[in-house]
N, C-alpha and C positions, 0 to 999 in steps of 0.2 A: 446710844448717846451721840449728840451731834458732836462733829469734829467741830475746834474751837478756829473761829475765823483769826489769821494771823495777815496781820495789815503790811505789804511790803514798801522797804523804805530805800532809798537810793543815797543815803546819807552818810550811810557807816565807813570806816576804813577801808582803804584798796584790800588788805591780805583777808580782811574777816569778806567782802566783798565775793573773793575769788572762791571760796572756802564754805560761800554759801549758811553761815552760821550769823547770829544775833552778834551786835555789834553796840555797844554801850556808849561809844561815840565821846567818850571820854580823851581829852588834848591833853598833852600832846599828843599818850601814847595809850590806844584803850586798854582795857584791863583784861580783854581776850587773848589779847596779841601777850601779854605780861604774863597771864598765866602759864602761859606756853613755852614761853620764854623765846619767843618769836620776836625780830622785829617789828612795828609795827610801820606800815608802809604813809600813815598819814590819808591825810581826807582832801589836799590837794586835787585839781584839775588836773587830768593827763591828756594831754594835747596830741590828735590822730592829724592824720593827711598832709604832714608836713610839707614845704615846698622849698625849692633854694631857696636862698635869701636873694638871689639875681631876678628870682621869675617875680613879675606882681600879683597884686594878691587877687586870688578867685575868693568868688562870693558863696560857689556851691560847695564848698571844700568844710570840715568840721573843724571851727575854730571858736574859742573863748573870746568873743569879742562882741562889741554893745553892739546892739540893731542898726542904732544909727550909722553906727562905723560902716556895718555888712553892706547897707543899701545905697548907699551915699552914690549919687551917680546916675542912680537908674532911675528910668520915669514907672512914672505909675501907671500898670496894665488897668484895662477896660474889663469886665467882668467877663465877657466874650472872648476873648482872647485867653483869659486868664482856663476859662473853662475848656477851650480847644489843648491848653497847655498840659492841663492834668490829663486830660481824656489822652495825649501825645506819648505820655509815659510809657506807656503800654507800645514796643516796639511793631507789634502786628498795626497799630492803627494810625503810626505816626507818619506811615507816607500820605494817608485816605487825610489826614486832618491837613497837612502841611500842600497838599497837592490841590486842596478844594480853594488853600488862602492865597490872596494876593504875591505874600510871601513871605518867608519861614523867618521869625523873629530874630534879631542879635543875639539876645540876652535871655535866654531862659531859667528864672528862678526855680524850676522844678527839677532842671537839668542831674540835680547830685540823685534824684530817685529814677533816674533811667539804670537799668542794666548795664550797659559800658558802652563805650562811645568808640565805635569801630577804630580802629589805628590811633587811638589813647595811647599819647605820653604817659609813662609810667615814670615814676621818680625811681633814681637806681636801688633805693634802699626798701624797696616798695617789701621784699619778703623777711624784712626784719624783724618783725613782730605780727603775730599771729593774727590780734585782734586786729587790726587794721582789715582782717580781709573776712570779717563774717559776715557782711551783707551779702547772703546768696541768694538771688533771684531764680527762681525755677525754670524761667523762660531765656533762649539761649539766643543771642541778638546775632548771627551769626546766618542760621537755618529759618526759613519759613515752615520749617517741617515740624508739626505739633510732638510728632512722637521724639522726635530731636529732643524736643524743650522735655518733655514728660520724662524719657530717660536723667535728662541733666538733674532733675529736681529729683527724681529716685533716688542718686547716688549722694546729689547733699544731703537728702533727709532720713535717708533709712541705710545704705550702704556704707557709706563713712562712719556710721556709727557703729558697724556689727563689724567693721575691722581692727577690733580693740575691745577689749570685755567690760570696761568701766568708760567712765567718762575721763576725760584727761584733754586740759587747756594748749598742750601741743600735741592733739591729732590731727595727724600730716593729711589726712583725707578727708579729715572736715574744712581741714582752713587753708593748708597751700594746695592743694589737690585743686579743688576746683578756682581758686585765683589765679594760679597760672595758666590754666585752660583755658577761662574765658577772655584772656589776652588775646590770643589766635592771632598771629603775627607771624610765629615763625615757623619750621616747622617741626619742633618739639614741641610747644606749646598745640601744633594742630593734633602730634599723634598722641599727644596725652588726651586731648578732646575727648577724638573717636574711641581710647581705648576703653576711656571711662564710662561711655556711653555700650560699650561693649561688656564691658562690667557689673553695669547696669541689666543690661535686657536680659545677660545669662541669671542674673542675680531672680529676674522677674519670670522666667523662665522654669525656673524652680519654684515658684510660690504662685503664679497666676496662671490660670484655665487655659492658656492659650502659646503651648511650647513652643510651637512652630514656627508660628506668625515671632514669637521672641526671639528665636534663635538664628531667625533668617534675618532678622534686624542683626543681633548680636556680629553674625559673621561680617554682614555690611560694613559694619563699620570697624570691625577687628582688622579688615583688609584693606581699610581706609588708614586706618594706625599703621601697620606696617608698610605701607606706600609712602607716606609722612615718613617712618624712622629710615627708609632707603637714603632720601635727600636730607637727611643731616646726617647720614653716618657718610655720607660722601661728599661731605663739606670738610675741609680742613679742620677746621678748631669745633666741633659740635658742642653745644652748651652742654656739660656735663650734667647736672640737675634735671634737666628739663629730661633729654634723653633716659635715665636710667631711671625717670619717674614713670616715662610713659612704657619700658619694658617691664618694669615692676610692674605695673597695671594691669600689660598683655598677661603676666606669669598667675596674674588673680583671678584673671578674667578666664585663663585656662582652668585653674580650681575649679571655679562656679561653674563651669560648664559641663565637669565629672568628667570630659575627655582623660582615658589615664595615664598619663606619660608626659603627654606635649610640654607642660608648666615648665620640666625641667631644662627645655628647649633656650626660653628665655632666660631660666634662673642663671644658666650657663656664659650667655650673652650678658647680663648685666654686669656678672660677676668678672669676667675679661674685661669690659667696660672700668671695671673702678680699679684693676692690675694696671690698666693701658694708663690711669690717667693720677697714680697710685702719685707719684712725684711730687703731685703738685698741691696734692691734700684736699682736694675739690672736696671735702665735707666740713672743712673750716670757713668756707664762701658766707652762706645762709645755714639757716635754723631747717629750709626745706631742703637742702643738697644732704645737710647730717642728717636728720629723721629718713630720709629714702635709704644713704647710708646704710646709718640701724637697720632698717628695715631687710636688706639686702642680705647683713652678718647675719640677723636672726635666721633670717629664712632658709640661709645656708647650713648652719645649725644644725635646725630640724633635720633637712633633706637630708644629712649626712648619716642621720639616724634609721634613715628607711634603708638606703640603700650598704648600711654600714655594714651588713653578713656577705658581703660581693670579697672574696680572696684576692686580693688581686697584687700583683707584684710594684706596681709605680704606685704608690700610696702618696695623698696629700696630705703634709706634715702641718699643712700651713695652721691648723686650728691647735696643733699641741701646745703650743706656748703661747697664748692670747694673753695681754698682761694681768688677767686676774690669777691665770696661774703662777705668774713670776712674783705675785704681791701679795696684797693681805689672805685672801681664801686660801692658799698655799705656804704661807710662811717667806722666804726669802729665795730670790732670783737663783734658778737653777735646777727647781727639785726635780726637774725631770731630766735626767740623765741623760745627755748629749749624746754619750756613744750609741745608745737605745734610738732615740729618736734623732734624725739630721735634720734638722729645720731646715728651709731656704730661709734665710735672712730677711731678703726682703720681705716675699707677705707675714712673718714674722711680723716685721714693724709695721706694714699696712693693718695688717689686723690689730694688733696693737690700740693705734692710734685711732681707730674707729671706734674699739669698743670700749675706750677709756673716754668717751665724749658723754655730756649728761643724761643721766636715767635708762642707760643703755639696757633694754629690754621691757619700756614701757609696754610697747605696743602690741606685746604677746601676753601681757601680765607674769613675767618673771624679773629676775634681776640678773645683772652680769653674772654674779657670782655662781650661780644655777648652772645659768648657760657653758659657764667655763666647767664645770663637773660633766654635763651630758658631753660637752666634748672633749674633754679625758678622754671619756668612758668610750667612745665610740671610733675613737683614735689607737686607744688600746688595746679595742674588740678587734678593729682591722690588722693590726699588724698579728696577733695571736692568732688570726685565721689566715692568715697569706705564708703561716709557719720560716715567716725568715729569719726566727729569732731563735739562738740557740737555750736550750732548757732553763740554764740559769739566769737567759738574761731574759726569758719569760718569767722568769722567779720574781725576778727583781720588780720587774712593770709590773706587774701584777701587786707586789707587797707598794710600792711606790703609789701604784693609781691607787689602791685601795686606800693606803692610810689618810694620803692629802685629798680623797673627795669628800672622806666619810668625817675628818677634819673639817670640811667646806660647810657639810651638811648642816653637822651639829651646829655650828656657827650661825647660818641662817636660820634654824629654828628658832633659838636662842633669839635673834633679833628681829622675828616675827612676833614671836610671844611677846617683846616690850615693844613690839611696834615700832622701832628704830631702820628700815630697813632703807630707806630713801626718802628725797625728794616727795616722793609719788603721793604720801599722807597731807603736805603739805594743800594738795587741792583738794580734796574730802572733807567730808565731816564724817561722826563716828560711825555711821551705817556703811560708808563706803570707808573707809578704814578697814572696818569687820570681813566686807565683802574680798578688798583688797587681800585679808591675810589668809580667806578660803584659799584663794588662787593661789596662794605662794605657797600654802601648806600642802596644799594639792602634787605643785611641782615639785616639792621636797620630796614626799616619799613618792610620785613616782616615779625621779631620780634614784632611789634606793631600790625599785624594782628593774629599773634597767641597768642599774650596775650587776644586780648580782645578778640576772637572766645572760647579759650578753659575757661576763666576764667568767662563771663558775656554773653556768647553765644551772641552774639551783629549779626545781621544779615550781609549781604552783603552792604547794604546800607549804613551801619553804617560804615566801614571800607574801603570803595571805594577808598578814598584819599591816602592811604596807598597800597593798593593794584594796582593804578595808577601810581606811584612812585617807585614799585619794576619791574614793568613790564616795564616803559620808562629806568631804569636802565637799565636792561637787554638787550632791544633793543640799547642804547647807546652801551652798550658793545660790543656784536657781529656785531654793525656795522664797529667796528675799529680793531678786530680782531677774529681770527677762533681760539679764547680759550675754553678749556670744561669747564664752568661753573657748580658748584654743585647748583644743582636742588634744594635743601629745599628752598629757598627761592623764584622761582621761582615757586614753585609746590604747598606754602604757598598760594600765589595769584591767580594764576590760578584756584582755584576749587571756590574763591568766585566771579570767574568775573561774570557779568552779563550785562553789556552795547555793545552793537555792536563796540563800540572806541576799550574798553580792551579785547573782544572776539576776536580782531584779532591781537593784539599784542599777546595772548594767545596761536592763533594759529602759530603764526611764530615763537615763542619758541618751541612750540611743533614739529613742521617741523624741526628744528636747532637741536635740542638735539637727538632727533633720530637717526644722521647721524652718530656718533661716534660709533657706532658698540655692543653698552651699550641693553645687552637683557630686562633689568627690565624696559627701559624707554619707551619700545612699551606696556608696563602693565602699566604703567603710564599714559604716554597718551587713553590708553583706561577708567583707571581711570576715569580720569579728563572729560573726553566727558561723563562716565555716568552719574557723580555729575551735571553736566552741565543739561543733559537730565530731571533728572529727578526734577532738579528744574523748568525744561521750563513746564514739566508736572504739579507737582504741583501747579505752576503759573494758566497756564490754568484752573486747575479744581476748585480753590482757587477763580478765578477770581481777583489776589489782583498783584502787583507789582512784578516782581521778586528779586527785588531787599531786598525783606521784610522776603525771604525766607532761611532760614538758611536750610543746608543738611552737616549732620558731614561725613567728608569723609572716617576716619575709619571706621566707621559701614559699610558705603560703600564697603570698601575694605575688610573688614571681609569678608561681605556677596557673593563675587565676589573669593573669596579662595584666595586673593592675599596676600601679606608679604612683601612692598618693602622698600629696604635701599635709603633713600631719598638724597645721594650721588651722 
């Protein structure tokens, strides 16, 4: 049966607009928006490229204004000149056209479709609003080097996208990611460049015939990035944004390139970076300083989950009381007992204040609430293996973290099921709604398998139903679409499968995620097939169930030299 042609319209409401659904275009207030009980944002004109009101007005800038008004001034170009102007566009050809003419015009009408205009005024508010910055050119006016421009346009069209499992209108590395880069002014804006381009080439590295020639790029310009972050970190005031975008960059660009270890190098570096500059709240600036932010708290998160079986005596409290645990997922300020855990005060309130900023956990596809359970949980596992804690007041954390996570859990189920859980629905329509509640439902019980693995060592057996549940998620997901889903919760399940049912959903995860060009996840998957192995072994020589057999994967990965960000 043909599919029925659906004619698109540019007319409907901003919210049904953004939301990508039919729009009735009914005034004041459509009847989409009403159903919903949404707002409705109106069919107004919204006005980009603002400029003081001091500066006069450019004609190549996007404004609501009559033609006459736009041109008034200018004389009229000759069809020859006009034709040199468009052929100019194109930065590679604009010295050969300008160099052959008498000489280079005042007033270029085409000018708003060049790529940027080397040492471009930017207006201060220029990272306020995302859309302002999605005309991405592939070609990088900067470098004559073709692979330059080829890597640039990789990371807008294919890498920015797989840094996030769904689509989502504030994706920091679709929209300020590469608009601050292609500034190149300072030099945070240079080593965010290079590192993205590093990024990049590891990214292509992994998916194109040709590792070497990629990877001998990739270093190139990784050590162009870090030369750049030398001379702003030895600048007095270093723009905090720009810097801790372009070491988030290097810590991804470690990922992708399956080195095992290094990532944590930067993750370390950035995270000092927002202690040193903790004061001043540098993620209330821009919309791009808080999503790097977020970015940083997530990431930190995770990491804390690999490396959370390490015993160690100076333990960092700093994630036990994030305010989701002082608020609603945990009931009222305090549930975690002072004498048990000593907080530092401050990253107390640093973290705090970061992960209380909007839709905190887009970017991984979970929600605050999630994130404050896994690190409980992981906070709890650490101090119960560093044994500083005497019997009953391991009684206690243990009766405490278990009540308020498992408290948290049901809570988010509950508000996946009616689909209340954020913000984040609000740019969907119902297919990515659905796809969105795979992911959350995903995180949910594989948060149930990592409490009760790290907290009560509870075997495979013990947690099957859970780890059933994360893994038919996951398959639900990739069968309705080619999103990169982050791996912690898949990666949670897979190392306790043990039934031939969940060994092959296992394995078609592990087939699926490898194809993204991601280096750490071939370490992964080697992981996960030894924990596998050496439980099949065990088994055998045991003679007893596999199902009965616990194998902690960090040891595992310890002993294997690996380091991976579970991203």
């Amino acid at each position: 049966m043909p599919r029925r042609r659906r004619d698109r319209t540019f007319t409907g409401c901003w919210r049904c607009r953004v939301r990508k659904v039919k729009c009735d275009e009914q005034r004041p207030h459509c009847r989409a928006c009403q159903r919903l009980g949404q707002p409705c944002d109106g069919y107004g004109a919204k006005l980009v490229w603002i400029e003081d009101k001091d500066q006069p007005y450019r004609s190549d800038g996007r404004r609501y204004i009559d033609c006459d008004a736009t041109w008034a001034g200018h004389a009229i170009l000759d069809s020859e000149l006009v034709d040199q102007l468009i052929y100019g566009c194109d930065p590679e050809c604009a010295e050969e056209v300008f160099s052959s003419s008498s000489s280079q015009p005042t007033f270029n009408p085409f000018g708003s479709f060049r790529v940027l205009v080397k040492n471009a005024d930017h207006p201060p508010g220029l990272l306020s609003n995302a859309y302002k910055l999605l005309t991405i050119d592939p070609t990088d006016p900067f470098s004559s080097s073709s692979e330059a421009r080829f890597l640039f346009h990789h990371y807008t069209s294919h890498v920015s996208t797989i840094m996030i499992p769904l689509f989502h209108p504030r994706n920091p590395w679709y929209s300020y990611y590469p608009a601050v880069a292609r500034c190149y002014e300072t030099s945070e804006q240079k080593a965010l460049y290079n590192a993205m381009l590093s990024h990049a080439a590891y990214n292509l590295a992994g998916l194109a015939g040709l590792p070497d020639k990629m990877f001998s790029l990739a270093t190139e310009y990784y050590t162009n990035a870090i030369e750049q972050l030398k001379y702003s970190l030895q600048r007095q005031n270093p723009d905090y944004s720009g810097t801790l975008a372009a070491v988030m960059t290097l810590c991804m660009a470690e990922v992708y390139s399956g080195r095992p270890g290094t990532w944590r190098l930067h993750l370390n570096g950035a995270w000092s970076l927002l202690c040193e500059y903790s004061e001043k709240e540098p993620w209330t600036d821009s919309d791009f300083a808080c999503c790097s932010t977020q970015s940083l708290c997530i990431t930190k998160i995770i990491a804390d989950t690999v490396n959370g079986h390490k015993a160690t005596s100076g333990i960092d409290d700093s994630w036990t009381r994030i305010p989701f645990l002082d608020s609603q997922p945990f009931g009222s300020p305090g549930n975690f007992s002072t004498s048990i855990m000593d907080d530092d005060e401050a990253e107390r309130s640093l973290v705090s204040s970061v992960s209380s900023t909007p839709e905190f956990g887009f970017t991984i596809g979970s929600t605050d609430s999630l994130l404050a359970c896994i690190s409980a949980i992981t906070i709890a596992g650490k101090k119960m293996r560093a044994k500083s804690l005497q019997s009953q007041q391991e009684a206690d954390l243990l009766e405490e973290t278990l009540s308020n996570v498992i408290s948290c859990l049901d809570k988010c189920k509950e508000e996946t099921m009616y689909n209340i859980c954020d913000s984040f629905d609000e740019h969907h329509d119902i297919k990515s709604q659905i796809l969105a509640n795979h992911q959350r439902e995903a995180f949910i019980s594989a948060t149930y398998v990592y409490l009760y693995r790290v907290l009560f060592d509870l075997p495979p057996y013990s947690v099957r139903k859970y780890v059933s549940e994360v893994l038919l998620r996951i398959s639900a997901f990739h069968s309705a679409s080619d999103g990169n889903l982050s791996i912690w919760p898949a990666f949670i399940a897979a190392v306790e499968v043990y039934t031939p049912e969940d060994i092959a959903l296992a394995r078609n995860w592990l087939d699926r995620t490898i194809r993204f060009g991601i280096g750490s996840r071939v370490c992964v998957r080697r992981l996960v097939e030894e924990v596998w192995k050496r439980r099949d072994e065990m088994a055998d020589e045991l003679e007893i169930d596999k199902g009965l057999i616990s194998i902690d994967w960090r040891a595992v990965m310890e002993e294997l030299g690996m380091d991976i960000l579970l991203v």
